[in-house]
N, C-alpha and C positions, 0 to 999 in steps of 0.2 A: 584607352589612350592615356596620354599623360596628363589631361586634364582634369582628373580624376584623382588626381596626388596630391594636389594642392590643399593651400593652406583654408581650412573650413573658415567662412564668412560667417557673420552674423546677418539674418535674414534684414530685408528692407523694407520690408513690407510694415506699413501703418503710417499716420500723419510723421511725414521728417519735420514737420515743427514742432509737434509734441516730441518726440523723441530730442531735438535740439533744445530746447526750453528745458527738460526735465533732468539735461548732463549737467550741471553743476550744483543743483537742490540736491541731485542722488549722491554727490558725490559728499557734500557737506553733510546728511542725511547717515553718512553708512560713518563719519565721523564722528556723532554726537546722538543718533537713534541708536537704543540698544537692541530692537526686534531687526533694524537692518541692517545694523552694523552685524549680529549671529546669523542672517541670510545671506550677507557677501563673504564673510569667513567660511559659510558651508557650503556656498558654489566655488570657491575658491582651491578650497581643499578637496574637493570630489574631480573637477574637470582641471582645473588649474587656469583658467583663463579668466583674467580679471573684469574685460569687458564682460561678458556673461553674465555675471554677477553682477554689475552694473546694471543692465538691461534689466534682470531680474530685479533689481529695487529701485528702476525706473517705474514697471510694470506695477509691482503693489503701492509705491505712491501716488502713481494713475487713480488706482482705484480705489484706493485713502479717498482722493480729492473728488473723488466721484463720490463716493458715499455722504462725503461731508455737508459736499453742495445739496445735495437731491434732500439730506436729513434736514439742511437748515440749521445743522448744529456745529458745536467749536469742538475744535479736536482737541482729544485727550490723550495724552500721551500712556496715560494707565488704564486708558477704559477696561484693557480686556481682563487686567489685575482686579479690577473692585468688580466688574461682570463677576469673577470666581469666586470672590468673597461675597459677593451678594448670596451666591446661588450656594456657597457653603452654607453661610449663615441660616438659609430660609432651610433648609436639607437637615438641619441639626435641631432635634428636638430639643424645648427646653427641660431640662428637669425641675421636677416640683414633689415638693418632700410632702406624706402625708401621714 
């Protein structure tokens, strides 16, 4: 049939308050985050649909805000940068002259 041709939706499914609540954070979010602002440039440039990509940095700020609440901790915008430095550092023997 011809209903079938149409233009592909974004699914509906999950809380529409969350989903409503989280379209203006993701939007200011994909302007001044540099991990979400290269997540909406990469769904952008793969599918070309800009909502997508929105949805997709609604969904990892979902779960930012999840992890944050449940740790009890403040977000760091570099965690995952000093994580790799940490785990360099501890990985790299020290030398010692004998």
């Amino acid at each position: 049939g011809t209903s079938v041709k149409g233009k592909p939706r974004i699914s509906k499914k999950g809380n529409r308050h969350l989903r409503k609540s989280l379209h203006l954070p993701s939007l200011s979010s994909v302007k001044y985050n540099k991990s979400h602002r290269e997540l909406y440039a990469r769904i952008v440039a793969k599918s070309g649909i800009k909502m997508k990509a929105l949805i997709a940095v609604q969904r990892k700020m979902l779960e930012l805000i999840f992890i944050v609440d449940k740790n009890k901790t403040e977000f760091d915008n570099d965690h995952q940068k000093k994580r790799t430095l940490d785990a360099n550092a501890e990985s790299i023997p020290l030398q010692t002259s004998l």
